[in-house]
Every structure is written in structure tokens, then in C-alpha cells.
C-alpha positions as a Markdown table, in Angstrom:
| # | Residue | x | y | z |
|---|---|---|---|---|
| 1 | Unk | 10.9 | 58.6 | -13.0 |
| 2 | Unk | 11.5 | 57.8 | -9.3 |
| 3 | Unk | 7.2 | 57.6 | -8.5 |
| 4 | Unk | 7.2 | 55.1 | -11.7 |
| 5 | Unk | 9.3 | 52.9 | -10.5 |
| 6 | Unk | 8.1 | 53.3 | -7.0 |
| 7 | Unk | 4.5 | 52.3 | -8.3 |
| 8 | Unk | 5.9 | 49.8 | -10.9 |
| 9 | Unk | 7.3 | 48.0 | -7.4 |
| 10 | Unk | 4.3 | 48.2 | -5.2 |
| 11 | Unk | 2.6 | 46.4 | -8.1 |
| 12 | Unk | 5.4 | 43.9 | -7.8 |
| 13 | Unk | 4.4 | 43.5 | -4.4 |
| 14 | Unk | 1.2 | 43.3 | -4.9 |
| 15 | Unk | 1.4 | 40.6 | -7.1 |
| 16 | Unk | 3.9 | 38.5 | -5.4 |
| 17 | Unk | 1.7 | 38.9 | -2.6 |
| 18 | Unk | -1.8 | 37.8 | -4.8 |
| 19 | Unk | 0.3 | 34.8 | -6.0 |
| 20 | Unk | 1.6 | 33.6 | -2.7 |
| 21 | Unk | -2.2 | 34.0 | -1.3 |
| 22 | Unk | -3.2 | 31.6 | -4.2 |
| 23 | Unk | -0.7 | 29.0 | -3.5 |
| 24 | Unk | -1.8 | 28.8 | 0.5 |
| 25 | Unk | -5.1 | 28.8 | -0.8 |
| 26 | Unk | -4.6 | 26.0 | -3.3 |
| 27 | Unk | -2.4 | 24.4 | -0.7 |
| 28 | Unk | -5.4 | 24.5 | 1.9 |
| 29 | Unk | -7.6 | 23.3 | -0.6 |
| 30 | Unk | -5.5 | 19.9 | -1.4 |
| 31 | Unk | -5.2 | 19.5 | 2.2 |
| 32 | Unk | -8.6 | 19.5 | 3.1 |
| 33 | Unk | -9.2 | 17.0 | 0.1 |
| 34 | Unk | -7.1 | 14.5 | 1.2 |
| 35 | Unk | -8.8 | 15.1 | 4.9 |
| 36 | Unk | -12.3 | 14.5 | 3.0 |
| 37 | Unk | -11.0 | 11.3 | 1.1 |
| 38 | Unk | -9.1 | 9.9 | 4.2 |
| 39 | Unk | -12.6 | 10.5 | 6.0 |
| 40 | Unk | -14.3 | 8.8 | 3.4 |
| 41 | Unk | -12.1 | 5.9 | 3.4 |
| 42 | Unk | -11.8 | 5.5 | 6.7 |
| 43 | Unk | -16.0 | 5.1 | 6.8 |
| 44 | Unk | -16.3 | 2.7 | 3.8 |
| 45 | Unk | -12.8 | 0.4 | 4.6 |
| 46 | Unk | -13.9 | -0.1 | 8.3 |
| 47 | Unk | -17.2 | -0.3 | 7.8 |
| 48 | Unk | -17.5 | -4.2 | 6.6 |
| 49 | Unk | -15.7 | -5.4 | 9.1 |
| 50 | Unk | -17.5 | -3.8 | 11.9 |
| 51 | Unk | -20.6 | -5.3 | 10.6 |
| 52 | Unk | -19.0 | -8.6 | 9.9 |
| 53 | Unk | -18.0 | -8.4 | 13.7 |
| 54 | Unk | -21.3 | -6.8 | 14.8 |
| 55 | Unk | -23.9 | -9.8 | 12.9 |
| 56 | Unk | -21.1 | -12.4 | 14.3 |
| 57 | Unk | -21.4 | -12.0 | 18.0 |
| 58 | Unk | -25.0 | -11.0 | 17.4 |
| 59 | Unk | -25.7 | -15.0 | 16.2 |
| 60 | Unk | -23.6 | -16.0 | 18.5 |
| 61 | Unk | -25.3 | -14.8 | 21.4 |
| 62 | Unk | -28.9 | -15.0 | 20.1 |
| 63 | Unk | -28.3 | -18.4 | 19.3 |
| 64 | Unk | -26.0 | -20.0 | 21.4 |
| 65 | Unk | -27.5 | -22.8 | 22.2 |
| 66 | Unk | -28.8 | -23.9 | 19.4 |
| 67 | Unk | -25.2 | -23.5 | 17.2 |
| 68 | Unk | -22.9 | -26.5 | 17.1 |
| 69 | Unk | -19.3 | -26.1 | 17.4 |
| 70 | Unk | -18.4 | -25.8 | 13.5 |
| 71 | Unk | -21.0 | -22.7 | 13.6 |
| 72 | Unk | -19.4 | -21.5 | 16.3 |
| 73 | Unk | -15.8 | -21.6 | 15.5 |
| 74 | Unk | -16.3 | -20.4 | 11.8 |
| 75 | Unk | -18.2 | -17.6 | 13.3 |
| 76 | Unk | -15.0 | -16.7 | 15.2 |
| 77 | Unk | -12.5 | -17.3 | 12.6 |
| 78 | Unk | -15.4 | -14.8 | 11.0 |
| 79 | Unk | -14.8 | -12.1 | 13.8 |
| 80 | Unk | -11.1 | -12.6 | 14.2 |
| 81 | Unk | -10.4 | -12.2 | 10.6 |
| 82 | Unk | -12.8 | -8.6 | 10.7 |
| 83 | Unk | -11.2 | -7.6 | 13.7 |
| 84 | Unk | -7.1 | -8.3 | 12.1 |
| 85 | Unk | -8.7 | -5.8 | 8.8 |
| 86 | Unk | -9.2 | -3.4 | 11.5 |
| 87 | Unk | -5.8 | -4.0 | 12.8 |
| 88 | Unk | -3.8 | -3.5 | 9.6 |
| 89 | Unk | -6.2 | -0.6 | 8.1 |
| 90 | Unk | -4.8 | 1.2 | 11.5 |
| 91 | Unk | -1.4 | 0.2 | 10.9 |
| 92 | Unk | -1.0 | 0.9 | 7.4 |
| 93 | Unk | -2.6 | 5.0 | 8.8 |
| 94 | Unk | -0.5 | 5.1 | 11.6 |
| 95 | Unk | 2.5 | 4.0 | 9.0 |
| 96 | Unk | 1.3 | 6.6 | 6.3 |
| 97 | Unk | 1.0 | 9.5 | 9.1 |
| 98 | Unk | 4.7 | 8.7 | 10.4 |
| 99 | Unk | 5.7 | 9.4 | 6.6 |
| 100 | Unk | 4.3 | 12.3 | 5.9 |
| 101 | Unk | 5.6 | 13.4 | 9.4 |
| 102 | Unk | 9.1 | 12.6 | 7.6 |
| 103 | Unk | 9.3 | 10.5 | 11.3 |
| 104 | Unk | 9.1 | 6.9 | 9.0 |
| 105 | Unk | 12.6 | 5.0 | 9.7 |
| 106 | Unk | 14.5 | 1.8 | 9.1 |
| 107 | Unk | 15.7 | -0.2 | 12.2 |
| 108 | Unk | 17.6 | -2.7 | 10.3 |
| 109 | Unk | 18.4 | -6.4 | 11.4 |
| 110 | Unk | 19.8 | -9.5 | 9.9 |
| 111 | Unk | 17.0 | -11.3 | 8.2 |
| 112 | Unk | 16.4 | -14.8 | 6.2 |
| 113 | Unk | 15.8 | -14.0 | 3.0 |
| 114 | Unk | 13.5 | -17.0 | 1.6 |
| 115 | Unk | 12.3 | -18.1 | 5.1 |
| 116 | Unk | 10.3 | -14.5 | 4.8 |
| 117 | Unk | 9.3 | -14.5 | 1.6 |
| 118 | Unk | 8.1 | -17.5 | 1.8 |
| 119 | Unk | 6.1 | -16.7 | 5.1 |
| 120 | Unk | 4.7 | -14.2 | 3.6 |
| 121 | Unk | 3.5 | -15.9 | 0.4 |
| 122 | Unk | 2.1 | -18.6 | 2.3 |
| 123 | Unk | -0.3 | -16.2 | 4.5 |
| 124 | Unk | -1.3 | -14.4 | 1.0 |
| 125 | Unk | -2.3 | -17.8 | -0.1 |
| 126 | Unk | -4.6 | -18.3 | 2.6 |
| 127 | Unk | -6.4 | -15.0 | 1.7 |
| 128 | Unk | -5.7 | -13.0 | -1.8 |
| 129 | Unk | -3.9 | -15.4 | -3.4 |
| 130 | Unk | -5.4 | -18.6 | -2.5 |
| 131 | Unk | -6.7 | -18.9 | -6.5 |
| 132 | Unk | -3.7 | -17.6 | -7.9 |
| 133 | Unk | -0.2 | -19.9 | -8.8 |
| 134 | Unk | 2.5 | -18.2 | -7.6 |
| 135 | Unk | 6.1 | -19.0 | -9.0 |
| 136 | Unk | 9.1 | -17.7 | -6.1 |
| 137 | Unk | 13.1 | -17.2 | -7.9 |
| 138 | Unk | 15.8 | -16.5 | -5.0 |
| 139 | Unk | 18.9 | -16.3 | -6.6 |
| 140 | Unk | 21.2 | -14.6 | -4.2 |
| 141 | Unk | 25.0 | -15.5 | -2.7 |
| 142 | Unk | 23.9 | -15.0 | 0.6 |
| 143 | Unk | 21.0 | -16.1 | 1.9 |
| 144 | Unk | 20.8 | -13.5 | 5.2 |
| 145 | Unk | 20.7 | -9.8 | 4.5 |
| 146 | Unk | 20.5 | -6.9 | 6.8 |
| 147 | Unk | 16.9 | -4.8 | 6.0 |
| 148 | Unk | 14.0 | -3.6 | 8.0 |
| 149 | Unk | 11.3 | -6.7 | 8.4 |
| 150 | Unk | 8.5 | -4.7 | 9.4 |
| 151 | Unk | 9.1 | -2.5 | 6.3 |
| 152 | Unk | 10.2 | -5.8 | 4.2 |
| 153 | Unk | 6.5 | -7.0 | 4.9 |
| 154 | Unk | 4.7 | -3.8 | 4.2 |
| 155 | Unk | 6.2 | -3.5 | 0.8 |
| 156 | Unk | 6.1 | -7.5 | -0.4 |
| 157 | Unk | 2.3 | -7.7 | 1.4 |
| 158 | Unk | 1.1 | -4.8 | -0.5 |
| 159 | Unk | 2.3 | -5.5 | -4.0 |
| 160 | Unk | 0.8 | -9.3 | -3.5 |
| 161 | Unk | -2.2 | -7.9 | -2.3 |
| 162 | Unk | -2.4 | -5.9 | -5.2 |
| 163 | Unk | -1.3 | -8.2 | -8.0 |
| 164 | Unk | -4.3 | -11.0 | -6.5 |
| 165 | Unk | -6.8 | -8.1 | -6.0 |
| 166 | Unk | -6.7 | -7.1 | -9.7 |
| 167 | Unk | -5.8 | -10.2 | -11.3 |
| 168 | Unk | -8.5 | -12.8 | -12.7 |
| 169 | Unk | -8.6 | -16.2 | -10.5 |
| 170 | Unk | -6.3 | -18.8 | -12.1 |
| 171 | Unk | -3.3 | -16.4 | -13.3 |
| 172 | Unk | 0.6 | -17.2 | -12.6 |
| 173 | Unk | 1.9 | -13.9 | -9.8 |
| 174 | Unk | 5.9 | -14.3 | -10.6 |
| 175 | Unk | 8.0 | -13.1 | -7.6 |
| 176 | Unk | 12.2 | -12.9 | -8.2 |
| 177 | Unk | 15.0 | -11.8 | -5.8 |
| 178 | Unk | 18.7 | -11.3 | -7.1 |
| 179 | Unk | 21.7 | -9.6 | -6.8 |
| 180 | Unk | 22.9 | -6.5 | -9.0 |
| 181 | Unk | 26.1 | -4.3 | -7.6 |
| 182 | Unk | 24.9 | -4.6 | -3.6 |
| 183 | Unk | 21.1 | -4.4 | -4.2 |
| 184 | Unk | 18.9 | -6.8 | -3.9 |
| 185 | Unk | 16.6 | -6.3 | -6.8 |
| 186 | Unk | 13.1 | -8.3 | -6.1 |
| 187 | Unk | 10.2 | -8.5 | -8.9 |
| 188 | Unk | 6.7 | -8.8 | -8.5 |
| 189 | Unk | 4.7 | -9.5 | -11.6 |
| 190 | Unk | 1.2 | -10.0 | -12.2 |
| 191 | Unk | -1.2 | -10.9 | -15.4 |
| 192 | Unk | -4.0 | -8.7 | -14.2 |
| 193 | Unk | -5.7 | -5.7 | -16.0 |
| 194 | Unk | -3.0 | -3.2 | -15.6 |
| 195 | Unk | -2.5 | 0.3 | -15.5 |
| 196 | Unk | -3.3 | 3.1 | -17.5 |
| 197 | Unk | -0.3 | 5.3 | -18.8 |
| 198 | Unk | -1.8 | 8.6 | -17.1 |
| 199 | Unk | -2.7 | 7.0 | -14.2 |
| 200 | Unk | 1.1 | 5.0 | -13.4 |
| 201 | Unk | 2.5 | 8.2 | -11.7 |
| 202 | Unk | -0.3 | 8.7 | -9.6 |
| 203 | Unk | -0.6 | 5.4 | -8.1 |
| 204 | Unk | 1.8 | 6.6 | -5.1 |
| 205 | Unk | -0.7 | 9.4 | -4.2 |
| 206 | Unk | -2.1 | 8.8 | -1.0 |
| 207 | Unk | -5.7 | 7.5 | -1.4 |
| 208 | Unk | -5.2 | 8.0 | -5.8 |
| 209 | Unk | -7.4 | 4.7 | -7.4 |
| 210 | Unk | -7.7 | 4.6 | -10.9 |
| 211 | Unk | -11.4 | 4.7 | -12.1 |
| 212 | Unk | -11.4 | 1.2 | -12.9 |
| 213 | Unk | -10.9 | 0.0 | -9.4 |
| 214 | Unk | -13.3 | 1.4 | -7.5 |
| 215 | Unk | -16.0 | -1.3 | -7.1 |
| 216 | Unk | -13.0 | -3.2 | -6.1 |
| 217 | Unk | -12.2 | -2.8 | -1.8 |
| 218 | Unk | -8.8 | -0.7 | -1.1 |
| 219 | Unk | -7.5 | 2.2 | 0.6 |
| 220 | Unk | -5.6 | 3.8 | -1.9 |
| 221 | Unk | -2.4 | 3.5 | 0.6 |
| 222 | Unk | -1.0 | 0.4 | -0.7 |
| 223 | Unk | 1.2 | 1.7 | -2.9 |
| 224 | Unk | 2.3 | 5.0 | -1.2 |
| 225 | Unk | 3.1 | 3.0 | 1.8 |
| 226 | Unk | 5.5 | 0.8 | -0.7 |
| 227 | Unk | 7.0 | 3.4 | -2.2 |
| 228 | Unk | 7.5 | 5.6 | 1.6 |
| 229 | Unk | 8.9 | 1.9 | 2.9 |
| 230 | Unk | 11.3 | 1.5 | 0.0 |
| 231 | Unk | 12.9 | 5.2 | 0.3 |
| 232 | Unk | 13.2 | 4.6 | 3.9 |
| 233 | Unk | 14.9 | 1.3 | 3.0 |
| 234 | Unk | 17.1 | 3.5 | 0.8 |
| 235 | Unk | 16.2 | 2.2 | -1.8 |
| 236 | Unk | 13.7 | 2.8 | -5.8 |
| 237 | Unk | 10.6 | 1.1 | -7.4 |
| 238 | Unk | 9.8 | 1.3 | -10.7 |
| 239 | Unk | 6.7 | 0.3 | -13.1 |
| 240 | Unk | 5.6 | -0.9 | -16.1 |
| 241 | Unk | 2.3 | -2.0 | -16.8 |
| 242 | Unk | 0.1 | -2.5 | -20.0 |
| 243 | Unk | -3.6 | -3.0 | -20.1 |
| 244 | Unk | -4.7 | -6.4 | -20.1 |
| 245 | Unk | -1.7 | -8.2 | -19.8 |
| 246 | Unk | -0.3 | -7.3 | -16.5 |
| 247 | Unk | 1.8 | -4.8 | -13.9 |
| 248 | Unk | 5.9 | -5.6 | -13.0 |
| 249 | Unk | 7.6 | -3.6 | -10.1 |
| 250 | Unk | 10.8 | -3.6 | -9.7 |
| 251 | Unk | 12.9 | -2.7 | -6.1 |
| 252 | Unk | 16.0 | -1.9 | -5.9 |
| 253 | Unk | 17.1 | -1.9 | -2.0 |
| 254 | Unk | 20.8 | -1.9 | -0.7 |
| 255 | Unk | 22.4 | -5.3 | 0.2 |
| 256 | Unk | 23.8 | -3.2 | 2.9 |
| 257 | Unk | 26.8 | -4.8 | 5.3 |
């Protein structure tokens, strides 16, 4: 009786053993696909503006002479423009790797509410949004609160750049800020092709794009680098979305002092 249970527990073992070797298996497995799609993103995303860049200066200096100065300066705004993609394609990785270092934190200062948002708006409009009408609400007691702007930016930017990316030109993008027991609850709502059911609680995966996006340019960190900014902001996001006739998130961050 004694050997059976003393074999009955080496087979316990055993398989506890067999199932924590799958799990570091499975484990290595995901980690080396999201290595391979990072990779891969990292080639297509910086790829375009590096030849944008590249064909630029190569005019530029091949024809110098023979350019006059509206040639010249839109084939700087041309390079400048390339070389700023660069710049926030690094940011938002740098932003994402602080995250999942659990090293991504708020420093919080006193902010105007509608000057930013309206900053904000106004550079999407020069860029994603320049087709789009976009209707602003800012109903809210005070008009200073205390947040993080650097995060602030990161999550507004990204859901604009999202709602003009996958929206057809000439739609309305809706954006609201109130108040709601010491939150400031902010909506951003689109009339774009929206989200699939299976695919809304992937969307926050690192690199995840829905099949029907991929002819269209992104990272597939927009939306984890919301979601990472808002928790560090102490704070939620929520969806709804239905095919055809748009996507609304909702925030929810703490008013705070």
C-alpha cells in the first residue's frame, strides 16, 4: 500500500513537472511571436519614411540647382514630416517597453483642459483628420485639472488617429469631456467601420490588428499604449463598437486634487 502511493506520487510529480514544462514552453513560444511581429513591424512602419527621406535629399542634391524654392521647401516639409514618423514610432516602443517593464508612471501637473484638447485636435487636422468634422463638448466646473500631459497626449492622439484612419473622408469624429463623481469622463466617437465582437478584447494586445486593417498603415500599439497610459493615469476605457456604423471609447480618469 505504501509503494502505491509512493508510485501514485512520483506520477504526480511527473506530471506537474510535464505541465509546468508546457507552460514555459508555450510561454517561450508567445514571447518569441511577439519578438517576430515587433521585428516585422518595426521593418514595414519605418520603412516608408526612410525612403521618403532617402528619395528627398537624393532630389535635392541631384538637382539643386535646377529646383525653385517651393520644390525645395515641400521637399523638406517632405523629409521633416518622415523623419517626426520615426520620432514617434520610437516613442510610442520606448513607451510600450517601459510598460511591460511595469516602469510606465504618471508625473502629474496642473493642466488646461480645452487649451490641450484643442492643441491637439488642431495638429490631427493638419494630418488624419484634415477630411474629417470634428465636434469638441467641454462641460466641466473647472477648467484646470491635475493629470499627466505626456500620457494625456498619447491617449487622445491615438484614439484620433484611429477614429480618422478607419473612418471614410467626410464623417463627424465627436469628442466630449465631463464630470461624473471626481472623474473626468472624455468620449471619443467615430462613424467608421467598426469592430468586430471577437476582435474588441484583443485590440489592447500589443501589435493585435484585426484582419480588416491590414492594408491600412499601423503598429498595432495604439491602443495598448491607451489602455497602459490610462491605468497609469489610474484610471478605465471601455468600448463599444458595431460594424459599419462606428467605435465610442469611453475614459474614466480621476479629477484628482
Amino acid at each position: 500500500m505504501i509503494r502505491y502511493i509512493g508510485v501514485m506520487n512520483d506520477i504526480t510529480r511527473i506530471k506537474q513537472a510535464q505541465i509546468k514544462l508546457e507552460e514555459s514552453l508555450e510561454a517561450e513560444k508567445e514571447l518569441n511571436d511577439l519578438k517576430n511581429r515587433f521585428i516585422s513591424m518595426i521593418s514595414h512602419e519605418i520603412r516608408t519614411p526612410v525612403t521618403a527621406i532617402v528619395s528627398s535629399s537624393e532630389l535635392m542634391n541631384t538637382y539643386a540647382n535646377r529646383l525653385d524654392e517651393n520644390k525645395k521647401a515641400e521637399l523638406n516639409k517632405r523629409v521633416l514630416s518622415a523623419s517626426q514618423k520615426i520620432i514617434d514610432l520610437l516613442e510610442e516602443v520606448l513607451l510600450m517597453g517601459k510598460a511591460e517593464a511595469g516602469k510606465l508612471s504618471a508625473e502629474f501637473e496642473w493642466i488646461n483642459l480645452r487649451e490641450l484638447v484643442e492643441e491637439i485636435i488642431e495638429d490631427q487636422k493638419q494630418t488624419r483628420l484634415k477630411d474629417r468634422e470634428v465636434q469638441l463638448s467641454v462641460e466641466v466646473s473647472n477648467p484646470s485639472f491635475k493629470t499627466d500631459q505626456r500620457l494625456f497626449r498619447h491617449i487622445l492622439n491615438n484614439l484620433l488617429d484611429n477614429a480618422g484612419k478607419y473612418s471614410p473622408d467626410d464623417t463627424r469624429i465627436r469628442i466630449s469631456f465631463s464630470e461624473y463623481e471626481q472623474n473626468l469622463i472624455f468620449i471619443v466617437r467615430d462613424e467608421g467601420m467598426g469592430i468586430r465582437e471577437k476582435d474588441q478584447k484583443k485590440i489592447f494586445e500589443p501589435f493585435y490588428r484585426t484582419k480588416d486593417v491590414f492594408e491600412i498603415e499601423g503598429t498595432g500599439l495604439g491602443m495598448t499604449i491607451v489602455k497602459r497610459s490610462v491605468e497609469a493615469l489610474g484610471g478605465s476605457i471601455e468600448l463599444d463598437s458595431e460594424i459599419g456604423k462606428g467605435t465610442t471609447f469611453t475614459i474614466s480618469i480621476p479629477l484628482g486634487e
